[in-house]
Biopython code that builds the backbone (N, CA, C, O; Angstrom):
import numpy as np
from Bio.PDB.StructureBuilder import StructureBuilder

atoms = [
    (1, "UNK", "N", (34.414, -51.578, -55.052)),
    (1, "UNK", "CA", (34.176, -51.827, -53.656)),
    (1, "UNK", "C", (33.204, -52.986, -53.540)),
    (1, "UNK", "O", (32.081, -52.809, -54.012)),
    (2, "UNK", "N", (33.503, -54.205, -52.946)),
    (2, "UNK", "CA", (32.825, -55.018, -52.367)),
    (2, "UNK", "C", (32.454, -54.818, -50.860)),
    (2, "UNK", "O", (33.069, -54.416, -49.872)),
    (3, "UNK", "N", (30.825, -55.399, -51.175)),
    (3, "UNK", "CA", (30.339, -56.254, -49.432)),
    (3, "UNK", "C", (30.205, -57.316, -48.888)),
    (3, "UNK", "O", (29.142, -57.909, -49.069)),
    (4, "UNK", "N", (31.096, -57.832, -48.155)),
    (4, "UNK", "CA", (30.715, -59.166, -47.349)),
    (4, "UNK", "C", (29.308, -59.872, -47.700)),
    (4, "UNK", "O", (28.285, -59.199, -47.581)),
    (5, "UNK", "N", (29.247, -60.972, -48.054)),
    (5, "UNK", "CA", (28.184, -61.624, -47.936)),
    (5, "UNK", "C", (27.085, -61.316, -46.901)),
    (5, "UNK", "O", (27.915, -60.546, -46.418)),
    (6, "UNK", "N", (26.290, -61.215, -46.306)),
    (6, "UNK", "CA", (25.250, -61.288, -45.463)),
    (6, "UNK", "C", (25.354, -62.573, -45.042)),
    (6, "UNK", "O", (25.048, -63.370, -45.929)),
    (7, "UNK", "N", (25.845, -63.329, -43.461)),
    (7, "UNK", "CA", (25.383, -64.044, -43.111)),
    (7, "UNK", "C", (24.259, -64.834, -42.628)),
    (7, "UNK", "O", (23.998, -65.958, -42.200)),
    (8, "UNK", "N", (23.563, -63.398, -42.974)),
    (8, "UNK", "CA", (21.712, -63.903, -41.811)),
    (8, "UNK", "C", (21.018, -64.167, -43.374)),
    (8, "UNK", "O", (19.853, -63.837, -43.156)),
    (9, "UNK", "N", (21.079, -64.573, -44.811)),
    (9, "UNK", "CA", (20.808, -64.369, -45.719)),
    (9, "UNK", "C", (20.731, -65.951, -46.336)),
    (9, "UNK", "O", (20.251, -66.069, -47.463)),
    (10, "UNK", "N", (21.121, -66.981, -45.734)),
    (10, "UNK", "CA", (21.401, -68.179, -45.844)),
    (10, "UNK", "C", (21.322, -68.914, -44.284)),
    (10, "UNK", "O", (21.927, -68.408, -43.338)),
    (11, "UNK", "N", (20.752, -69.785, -44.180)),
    (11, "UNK", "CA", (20.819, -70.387, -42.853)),
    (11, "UNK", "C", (22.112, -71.195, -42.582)),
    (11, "UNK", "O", (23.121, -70.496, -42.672)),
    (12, "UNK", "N", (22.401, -72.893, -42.180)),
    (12, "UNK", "CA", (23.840, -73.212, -41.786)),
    (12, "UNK", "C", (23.413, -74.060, -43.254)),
    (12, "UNK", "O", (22.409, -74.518, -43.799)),
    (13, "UNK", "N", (24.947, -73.928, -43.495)),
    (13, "UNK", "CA", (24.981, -74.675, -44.189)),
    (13, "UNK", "C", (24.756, -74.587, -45.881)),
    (13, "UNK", "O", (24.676, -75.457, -46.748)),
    (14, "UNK", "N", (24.694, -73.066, -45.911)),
    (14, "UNK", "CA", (23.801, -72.532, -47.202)),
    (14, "UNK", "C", (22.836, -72.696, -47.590)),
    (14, "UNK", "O", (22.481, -72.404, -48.732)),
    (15, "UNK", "N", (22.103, -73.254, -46.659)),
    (15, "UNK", "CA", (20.174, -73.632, -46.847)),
    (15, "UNK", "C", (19.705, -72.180, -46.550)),
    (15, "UNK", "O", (19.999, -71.508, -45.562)),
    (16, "UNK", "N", (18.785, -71.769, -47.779)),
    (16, "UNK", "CA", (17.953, -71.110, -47.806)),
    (16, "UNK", "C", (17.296, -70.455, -46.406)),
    (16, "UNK", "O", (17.058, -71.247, -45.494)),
    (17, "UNK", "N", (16.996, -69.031, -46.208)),
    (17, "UNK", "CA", (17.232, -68.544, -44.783)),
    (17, "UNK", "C", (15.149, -68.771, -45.109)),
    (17, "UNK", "O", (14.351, -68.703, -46.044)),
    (18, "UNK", "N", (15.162, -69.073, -43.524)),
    (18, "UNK", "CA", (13.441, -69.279, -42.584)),
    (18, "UNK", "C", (12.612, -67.974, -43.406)),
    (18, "UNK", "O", (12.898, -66.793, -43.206)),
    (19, "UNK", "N", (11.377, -68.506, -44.504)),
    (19, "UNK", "CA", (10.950, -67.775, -44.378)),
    (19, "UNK", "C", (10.829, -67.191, -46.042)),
    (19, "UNK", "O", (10.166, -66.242, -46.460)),
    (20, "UNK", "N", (11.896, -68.312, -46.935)),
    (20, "UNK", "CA", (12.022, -68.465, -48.212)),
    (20, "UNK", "C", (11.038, -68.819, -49.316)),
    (20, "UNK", "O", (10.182, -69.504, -48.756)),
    (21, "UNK", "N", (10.768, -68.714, -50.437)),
    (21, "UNK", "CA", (9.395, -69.526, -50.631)),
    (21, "UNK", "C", (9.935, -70.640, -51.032)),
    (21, "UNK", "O", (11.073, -70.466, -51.468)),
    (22, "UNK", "N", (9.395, -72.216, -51.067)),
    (22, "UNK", "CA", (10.266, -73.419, -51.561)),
    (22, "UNK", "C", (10.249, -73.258, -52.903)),
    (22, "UNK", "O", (9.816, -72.309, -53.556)),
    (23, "UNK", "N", (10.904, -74.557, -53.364)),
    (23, "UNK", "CA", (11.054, -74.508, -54.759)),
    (23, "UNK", "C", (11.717, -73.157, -55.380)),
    (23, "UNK", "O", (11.600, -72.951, -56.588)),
    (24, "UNK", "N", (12.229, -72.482, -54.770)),
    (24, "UNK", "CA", (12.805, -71.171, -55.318)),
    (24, "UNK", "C", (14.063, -71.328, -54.907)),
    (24, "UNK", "O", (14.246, -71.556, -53.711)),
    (25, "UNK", "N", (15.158, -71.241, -55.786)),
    (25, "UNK", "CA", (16.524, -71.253, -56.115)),
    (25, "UNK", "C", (16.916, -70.007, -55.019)),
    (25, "UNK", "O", (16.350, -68.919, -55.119)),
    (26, "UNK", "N", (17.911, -70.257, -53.992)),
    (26, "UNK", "CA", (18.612, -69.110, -53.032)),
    (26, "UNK", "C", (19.070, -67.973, -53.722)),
    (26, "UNK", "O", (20.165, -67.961, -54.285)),
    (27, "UNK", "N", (18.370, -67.107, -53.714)),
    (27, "UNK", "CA", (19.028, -65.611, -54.354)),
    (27, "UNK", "C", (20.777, -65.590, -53.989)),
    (27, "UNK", "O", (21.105, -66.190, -52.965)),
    (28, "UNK", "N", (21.696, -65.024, -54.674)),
    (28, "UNK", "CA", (22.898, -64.747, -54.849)),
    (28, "UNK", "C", (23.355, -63.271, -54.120)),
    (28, "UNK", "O", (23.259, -62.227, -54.765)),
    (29, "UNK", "N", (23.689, -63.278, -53.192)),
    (29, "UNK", "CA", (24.411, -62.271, -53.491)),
    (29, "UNK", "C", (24.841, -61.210, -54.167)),
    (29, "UNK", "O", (25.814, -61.607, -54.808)),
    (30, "UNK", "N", (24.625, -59.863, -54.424)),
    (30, "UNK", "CA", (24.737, -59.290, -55.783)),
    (30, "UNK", "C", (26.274, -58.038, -55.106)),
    (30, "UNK", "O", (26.312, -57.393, -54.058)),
    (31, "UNK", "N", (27.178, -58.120, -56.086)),
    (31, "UNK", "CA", (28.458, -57.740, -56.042)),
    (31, "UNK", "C", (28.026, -55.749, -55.916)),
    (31, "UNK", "O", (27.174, -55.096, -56.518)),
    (32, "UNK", "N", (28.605, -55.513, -55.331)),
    (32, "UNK", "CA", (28.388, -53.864, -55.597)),
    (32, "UNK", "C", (29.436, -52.960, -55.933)),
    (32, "UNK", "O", (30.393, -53.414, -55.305)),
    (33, "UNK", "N", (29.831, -51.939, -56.556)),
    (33, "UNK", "CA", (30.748, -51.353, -57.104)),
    (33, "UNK", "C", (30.577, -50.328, -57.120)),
    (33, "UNK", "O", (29.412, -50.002, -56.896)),
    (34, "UNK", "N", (31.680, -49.101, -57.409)),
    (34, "UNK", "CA", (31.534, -47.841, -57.354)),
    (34, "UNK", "C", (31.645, -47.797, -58.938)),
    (34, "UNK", "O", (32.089, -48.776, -59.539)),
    (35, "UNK", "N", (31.190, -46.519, -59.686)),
    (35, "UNK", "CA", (31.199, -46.293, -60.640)),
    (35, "UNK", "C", (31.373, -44.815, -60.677)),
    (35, "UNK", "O", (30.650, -43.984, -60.128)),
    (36, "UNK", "N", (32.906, -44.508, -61.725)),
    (36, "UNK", "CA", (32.756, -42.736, -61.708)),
    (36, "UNK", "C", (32.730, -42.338, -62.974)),
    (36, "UNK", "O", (33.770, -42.456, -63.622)),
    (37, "UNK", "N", (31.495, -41.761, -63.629)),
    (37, "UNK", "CA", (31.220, -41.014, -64.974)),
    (37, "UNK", "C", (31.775, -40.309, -65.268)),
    (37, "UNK", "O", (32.504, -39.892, -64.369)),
    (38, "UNK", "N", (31.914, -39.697, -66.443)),
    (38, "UNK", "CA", (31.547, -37.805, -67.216)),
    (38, "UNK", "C", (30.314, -37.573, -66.645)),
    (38, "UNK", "O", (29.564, -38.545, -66.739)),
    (39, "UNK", "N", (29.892, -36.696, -66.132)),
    (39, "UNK", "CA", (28.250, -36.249, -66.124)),
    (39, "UNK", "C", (27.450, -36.596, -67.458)),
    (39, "UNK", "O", (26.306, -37.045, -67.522)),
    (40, "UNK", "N", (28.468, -36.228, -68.706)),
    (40, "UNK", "CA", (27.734, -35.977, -69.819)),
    (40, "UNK", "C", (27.111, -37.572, -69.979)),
    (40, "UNK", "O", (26.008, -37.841, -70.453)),
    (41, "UNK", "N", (27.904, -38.348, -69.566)),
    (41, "UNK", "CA", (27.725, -39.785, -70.343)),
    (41, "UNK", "C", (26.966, -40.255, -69.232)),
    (41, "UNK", "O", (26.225, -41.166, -69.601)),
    (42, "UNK", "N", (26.882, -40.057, -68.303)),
    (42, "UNK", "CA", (26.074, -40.230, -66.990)),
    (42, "UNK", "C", (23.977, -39.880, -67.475)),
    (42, "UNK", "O", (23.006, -40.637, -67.488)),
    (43, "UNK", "N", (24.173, -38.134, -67.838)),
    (43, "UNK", "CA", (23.044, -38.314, -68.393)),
    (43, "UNK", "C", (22.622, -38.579, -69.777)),
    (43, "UNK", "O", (21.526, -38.181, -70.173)),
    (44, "UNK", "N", (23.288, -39.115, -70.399)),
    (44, "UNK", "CA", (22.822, -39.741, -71.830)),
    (44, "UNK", "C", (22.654, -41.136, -71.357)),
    (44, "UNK", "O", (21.909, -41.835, -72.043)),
    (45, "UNK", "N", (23.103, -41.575, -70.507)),
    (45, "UNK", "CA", (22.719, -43.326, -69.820)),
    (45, "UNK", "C", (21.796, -43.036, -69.148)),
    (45, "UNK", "O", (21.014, -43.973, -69.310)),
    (46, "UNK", "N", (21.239, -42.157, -68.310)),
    (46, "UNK", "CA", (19.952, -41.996, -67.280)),
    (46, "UNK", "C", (19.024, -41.680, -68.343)),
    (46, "UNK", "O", (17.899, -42.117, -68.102)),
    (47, "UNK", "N", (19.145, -40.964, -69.620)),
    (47, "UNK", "CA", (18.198, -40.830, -70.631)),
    (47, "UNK", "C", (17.673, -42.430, -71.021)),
    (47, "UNK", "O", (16.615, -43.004, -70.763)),
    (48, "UNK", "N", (18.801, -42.840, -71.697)),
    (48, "UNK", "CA", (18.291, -44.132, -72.196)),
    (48, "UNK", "C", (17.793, -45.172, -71.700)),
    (48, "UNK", "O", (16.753, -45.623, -72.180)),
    (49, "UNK", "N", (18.378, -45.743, -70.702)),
    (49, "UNK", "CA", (17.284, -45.819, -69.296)),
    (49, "UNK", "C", (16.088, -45.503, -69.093)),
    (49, "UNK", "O", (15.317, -46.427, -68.836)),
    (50, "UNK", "N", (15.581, -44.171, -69.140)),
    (50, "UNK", "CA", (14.532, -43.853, -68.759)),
    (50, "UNK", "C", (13.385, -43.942, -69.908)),
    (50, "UNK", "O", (12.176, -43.751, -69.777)),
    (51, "UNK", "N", (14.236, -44.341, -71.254)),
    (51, "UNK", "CA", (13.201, -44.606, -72.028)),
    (51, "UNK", "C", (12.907, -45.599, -72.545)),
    (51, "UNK", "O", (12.010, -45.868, -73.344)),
    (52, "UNK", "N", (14.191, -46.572, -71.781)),
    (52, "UNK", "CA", (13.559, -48.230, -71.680)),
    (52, "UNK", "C", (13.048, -48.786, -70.357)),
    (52, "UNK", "O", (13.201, -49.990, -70.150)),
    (53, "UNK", "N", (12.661, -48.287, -69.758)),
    (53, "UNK", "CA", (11.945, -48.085, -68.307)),
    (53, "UNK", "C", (12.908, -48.868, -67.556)),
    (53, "UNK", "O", (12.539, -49.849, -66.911)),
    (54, "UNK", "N", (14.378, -48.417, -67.609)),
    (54, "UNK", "CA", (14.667, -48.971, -66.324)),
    (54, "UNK", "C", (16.061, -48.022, -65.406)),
    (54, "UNK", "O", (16.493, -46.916, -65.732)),
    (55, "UNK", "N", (16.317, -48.497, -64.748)),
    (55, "UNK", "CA", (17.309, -47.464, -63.518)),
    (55, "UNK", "C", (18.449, -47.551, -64.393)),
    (55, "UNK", "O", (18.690, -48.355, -65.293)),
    (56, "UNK", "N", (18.982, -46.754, -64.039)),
    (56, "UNK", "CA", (20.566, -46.627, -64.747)),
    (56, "UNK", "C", (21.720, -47.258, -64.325)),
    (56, "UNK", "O", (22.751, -47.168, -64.992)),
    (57, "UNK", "N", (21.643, -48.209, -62.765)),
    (57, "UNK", "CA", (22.254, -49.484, -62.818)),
    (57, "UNK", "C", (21.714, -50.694, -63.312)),
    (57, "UNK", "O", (22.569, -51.570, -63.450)),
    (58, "UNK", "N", (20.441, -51.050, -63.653)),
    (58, "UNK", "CA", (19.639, -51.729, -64.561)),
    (58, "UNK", "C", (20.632, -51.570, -65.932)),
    (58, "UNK", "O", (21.504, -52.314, -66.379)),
    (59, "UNK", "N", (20.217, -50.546, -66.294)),
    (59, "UNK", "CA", (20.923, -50.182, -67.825)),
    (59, "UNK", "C", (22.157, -50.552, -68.195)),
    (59, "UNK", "O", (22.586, -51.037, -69.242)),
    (60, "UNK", "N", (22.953, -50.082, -66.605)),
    (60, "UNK", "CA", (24.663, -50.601, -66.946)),
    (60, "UNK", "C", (25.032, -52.304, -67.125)),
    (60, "UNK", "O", (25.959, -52.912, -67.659)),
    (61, "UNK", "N", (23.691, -52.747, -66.322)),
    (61, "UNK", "CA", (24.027, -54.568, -66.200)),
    (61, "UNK", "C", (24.067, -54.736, -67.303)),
    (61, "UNK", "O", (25.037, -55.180, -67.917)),
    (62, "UNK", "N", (22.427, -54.227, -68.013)),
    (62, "UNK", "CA", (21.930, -55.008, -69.078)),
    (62, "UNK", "C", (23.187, -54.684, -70.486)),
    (62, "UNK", "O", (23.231, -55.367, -71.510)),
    (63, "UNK", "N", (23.891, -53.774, -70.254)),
    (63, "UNK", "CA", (25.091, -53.018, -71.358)),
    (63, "UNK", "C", (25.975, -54.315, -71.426)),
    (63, "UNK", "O", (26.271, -55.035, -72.380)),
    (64, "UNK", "N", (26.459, -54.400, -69.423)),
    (64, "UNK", "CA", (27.691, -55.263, -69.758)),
    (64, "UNK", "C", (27.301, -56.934, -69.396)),
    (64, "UNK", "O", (28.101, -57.866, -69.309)),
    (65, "UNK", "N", (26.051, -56.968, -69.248)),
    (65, "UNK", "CA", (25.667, -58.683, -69.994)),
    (65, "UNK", "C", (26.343, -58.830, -71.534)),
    (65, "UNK", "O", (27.276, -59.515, -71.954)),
    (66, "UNK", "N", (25.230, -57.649, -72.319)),
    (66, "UNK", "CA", (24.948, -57.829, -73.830)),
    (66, "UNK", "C", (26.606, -57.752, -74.265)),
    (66, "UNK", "O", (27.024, -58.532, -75.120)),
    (67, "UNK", "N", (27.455, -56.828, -73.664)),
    (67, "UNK", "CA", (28.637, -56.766, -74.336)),
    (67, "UNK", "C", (29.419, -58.301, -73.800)),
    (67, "UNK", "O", (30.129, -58.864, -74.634)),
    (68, "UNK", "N", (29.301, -58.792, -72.731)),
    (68, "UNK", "CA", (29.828, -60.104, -72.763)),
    (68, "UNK", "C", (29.456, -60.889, -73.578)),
    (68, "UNK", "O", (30.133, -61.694, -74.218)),
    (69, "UNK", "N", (28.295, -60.693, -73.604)),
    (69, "UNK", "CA", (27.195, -62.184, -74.692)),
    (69, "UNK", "C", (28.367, -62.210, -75.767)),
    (69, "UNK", "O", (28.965, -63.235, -76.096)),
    (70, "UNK", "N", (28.682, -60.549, -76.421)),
    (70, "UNK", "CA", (29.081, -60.418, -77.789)),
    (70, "UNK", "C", (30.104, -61.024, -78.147)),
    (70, "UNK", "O", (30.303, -61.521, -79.255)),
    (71, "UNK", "N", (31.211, -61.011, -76.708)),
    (71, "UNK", "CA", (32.429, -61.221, -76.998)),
    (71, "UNK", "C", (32.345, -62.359, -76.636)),
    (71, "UNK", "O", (33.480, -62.691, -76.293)),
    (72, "UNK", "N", (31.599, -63.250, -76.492)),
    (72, "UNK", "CA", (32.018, -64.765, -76.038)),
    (72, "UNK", "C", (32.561, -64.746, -74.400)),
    (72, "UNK", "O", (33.196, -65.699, -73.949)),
    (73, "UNK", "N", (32.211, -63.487, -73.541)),
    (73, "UNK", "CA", (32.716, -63.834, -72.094)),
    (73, "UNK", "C", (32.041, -64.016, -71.003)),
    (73, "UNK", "O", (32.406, -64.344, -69.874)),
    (74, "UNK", "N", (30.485, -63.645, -71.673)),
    (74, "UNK", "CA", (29.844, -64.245, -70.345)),
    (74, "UNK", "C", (29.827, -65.807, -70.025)),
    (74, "UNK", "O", (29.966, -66.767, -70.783)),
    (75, "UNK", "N", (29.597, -65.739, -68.561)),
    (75, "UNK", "CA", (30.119, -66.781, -67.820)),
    (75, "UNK", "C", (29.004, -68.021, -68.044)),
    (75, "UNK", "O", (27.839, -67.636, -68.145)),
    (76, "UNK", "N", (29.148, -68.897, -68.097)),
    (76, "UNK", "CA", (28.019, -69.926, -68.723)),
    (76, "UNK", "C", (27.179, -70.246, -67.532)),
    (76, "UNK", "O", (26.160, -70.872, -67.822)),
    (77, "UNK", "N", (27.398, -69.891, -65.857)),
    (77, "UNK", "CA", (26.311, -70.410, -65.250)),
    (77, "UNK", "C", (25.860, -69.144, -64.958)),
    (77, "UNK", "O", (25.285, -69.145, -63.870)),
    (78, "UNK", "N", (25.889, -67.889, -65.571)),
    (78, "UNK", "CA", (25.155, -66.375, -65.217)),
    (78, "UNK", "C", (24.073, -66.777, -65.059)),
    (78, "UNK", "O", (23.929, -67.628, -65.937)),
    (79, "UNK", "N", (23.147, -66.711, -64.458)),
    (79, "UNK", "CA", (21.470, -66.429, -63.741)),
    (79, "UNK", "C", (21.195, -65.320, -65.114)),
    (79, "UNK", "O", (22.108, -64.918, -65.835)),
    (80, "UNK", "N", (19.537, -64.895, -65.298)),
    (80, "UNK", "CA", (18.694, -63.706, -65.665)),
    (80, "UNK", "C", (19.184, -62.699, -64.937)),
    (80, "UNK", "O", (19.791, -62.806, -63.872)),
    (81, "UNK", "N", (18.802, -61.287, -65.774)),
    (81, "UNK", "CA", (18.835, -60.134, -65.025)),
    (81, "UNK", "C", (17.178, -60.467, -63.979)),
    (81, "UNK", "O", (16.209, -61.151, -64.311)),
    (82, "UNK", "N", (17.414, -59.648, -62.645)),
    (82, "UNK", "CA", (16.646, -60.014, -61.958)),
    (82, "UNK", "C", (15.352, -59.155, -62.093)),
    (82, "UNK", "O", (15.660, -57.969, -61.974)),
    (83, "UNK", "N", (14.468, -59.267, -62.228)),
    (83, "UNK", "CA", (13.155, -59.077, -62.223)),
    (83, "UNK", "C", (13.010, -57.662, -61.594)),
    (83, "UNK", "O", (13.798, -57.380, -60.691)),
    (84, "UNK", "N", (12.070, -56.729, -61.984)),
    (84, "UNK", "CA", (12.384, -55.760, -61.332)),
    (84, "UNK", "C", (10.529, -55.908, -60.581)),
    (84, "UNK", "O", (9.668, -56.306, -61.365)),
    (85, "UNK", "N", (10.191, -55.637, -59.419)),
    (85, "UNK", "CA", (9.309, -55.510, -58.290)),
    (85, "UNK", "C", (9.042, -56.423, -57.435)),
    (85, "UNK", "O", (9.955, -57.109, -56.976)),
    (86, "UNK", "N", (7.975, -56.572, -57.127)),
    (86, "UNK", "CA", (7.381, -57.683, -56.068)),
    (86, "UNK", "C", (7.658, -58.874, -57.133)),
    (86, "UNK", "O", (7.759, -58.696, -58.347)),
    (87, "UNK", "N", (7.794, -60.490, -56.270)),
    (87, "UNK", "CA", (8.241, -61.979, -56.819)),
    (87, "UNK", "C", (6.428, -61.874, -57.551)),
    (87, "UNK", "O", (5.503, -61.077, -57.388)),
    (88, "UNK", "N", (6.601, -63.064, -58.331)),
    (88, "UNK", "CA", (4.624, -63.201, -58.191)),
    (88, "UNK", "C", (4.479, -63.996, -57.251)),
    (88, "UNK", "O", (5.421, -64.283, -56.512)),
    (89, "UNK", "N", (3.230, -64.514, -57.104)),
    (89, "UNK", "CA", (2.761, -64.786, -56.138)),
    (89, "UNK", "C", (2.506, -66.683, -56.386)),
    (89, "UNK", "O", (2.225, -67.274, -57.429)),
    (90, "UNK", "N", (2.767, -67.318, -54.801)),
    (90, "UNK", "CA", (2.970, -68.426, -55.336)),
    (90, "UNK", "C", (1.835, -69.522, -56.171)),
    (90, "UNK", "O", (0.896, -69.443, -55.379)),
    (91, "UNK", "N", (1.535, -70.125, -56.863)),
    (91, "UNK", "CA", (0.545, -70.885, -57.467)),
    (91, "UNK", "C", (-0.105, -71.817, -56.129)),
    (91, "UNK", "O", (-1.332, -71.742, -56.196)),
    (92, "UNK", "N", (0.226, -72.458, -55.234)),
    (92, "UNK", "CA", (0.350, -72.939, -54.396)),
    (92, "UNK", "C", (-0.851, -71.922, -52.946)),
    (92, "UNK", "O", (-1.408, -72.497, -52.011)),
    (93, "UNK", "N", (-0.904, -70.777, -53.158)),
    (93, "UNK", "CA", (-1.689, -70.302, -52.434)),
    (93, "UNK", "C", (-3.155, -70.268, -51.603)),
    (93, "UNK", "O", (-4.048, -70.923, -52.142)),
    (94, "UNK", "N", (-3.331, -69.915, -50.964)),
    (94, "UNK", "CA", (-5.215, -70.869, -50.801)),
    (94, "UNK", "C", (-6.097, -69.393, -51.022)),
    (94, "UNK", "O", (-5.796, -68.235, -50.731)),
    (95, "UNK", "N", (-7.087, -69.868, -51.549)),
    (95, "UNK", "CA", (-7.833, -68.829, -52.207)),
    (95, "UNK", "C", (-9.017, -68.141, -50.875)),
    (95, "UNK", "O", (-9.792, -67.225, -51.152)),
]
sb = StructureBuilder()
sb.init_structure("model")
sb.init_model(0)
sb.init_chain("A")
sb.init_seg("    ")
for serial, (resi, resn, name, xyz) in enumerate(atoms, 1):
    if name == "N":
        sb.init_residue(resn, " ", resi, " ")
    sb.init_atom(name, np.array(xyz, "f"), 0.0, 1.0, " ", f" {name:<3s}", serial, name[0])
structure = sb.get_structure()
């Protein structure tokens, strides 16, 4: 299952929406999907996850990055997995 882009998420033109920090590349869009488990394999992935400190859609990215890397299919302009909390803070700030 996909969602429509967000139009209020980009201003005209695909310029970065009011309110962006500069110098920062326009966040993407992120694709969303349904996913249906075994329970069993469901919690052996929420385990492992939880003991590499991250969510268990975290876990599934970071699975099917690494398994693309392997096979030669990830896509050559893929972005980082995204950062998980608050951005830091800009250098640029007044003290």
């Amino acid at each position: 299952m996909t969602v429509p882009s967000d139009p209020s998420a980009a201003g005209p033109g695909g310029t970065p929406a009011k309110g962006s920090a500069p110098g920062r590349r326009p966040q993407q869009q992120r694709k969303q999907m349904l996913l249906r488990l075994d329970p069993l394999v469901h919690d052996a992935l929420a385990r492992w996850a939880g003991d590499e400190l991250r969510s268990a859609n975290a876990q599934i990215e970071f699975l099917l990055r690494r398994a693309l890397a392997e096979a030669g299919r990830l896509p050559g302009g893929t972005g980082p997995i995204p950062r998980r909390g608050r951005p830091p803070a800009s250098d640029d700030s007044e003290d």
